[in-house]
N, C-alpha and C positions, 0 to 999 in steps of 0.2 A: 517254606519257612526255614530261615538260615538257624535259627536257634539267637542268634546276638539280636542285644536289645537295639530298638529304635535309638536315633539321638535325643529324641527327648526325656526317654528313660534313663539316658546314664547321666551320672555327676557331673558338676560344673567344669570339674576340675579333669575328667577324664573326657570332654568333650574338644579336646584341642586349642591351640593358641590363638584362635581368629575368635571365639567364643569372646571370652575379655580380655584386655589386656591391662595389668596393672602399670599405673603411672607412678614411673619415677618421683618421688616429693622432694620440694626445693628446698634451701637452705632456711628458708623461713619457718616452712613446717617440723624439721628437725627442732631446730632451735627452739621453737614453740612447745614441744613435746621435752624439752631436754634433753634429747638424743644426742648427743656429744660423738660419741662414736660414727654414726650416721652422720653429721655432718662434715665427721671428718674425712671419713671414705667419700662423700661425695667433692670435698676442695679438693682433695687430694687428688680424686680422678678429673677434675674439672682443671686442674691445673698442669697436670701430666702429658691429658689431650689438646691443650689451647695452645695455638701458635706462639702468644703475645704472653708475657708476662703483667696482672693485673694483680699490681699493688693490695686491693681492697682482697683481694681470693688470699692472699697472704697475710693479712690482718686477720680476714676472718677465721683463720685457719690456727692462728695465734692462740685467739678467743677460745675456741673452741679446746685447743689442745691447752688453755689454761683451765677450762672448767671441766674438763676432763680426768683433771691430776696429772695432766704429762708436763710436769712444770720444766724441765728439761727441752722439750721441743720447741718452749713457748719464742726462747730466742734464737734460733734456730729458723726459725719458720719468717722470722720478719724480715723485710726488706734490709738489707747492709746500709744499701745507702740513705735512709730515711734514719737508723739508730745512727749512723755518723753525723747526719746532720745535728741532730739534737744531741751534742755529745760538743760539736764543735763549740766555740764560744763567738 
């Protein structure tokens, strides 16, 4: 008898990373929950790591930091070339 409890005696959470693993939630679930914040760490990383610039990650990103109160970022974050279009006549 080693004295340490079995694995099934100890907590979930002191039983190691293979035990569960928590999934990342997507921008729907944020948004759902009004986690504003969260949404935005996730475009943000989503944007950071992606080869391709996607227009829509920059919208929602917009969104997001408008309902946030970062009304500051909101033009900032959008596309240039999509605000000149609509600016053009």
């Amino acid at each position: 008898m080693t004295g340490f409890p079995s694995p099934q005696e100890c907590p979930s959470d002191l039983q190691g990373p293979n035990k569960s693993k928590s999934k990342v939630p997507d921008l729907e679930t944020f948004l759902e929950k009004r986690d504003y914040a969260g949404a935005i760490a996730l475009l943000n990383f989503k944007r950071r790591t992606s080869s391709e610039r996607d227009p829509k990650t920059l919208e929602w990103l917009a969104y997001a930091y408008y309902h946030f109160g970062e009304h500051d970022k909101v033009l900032r974050s959008l596309p240039v070339t999509g605000v000149q279009e609509q600016l053009q006549p």
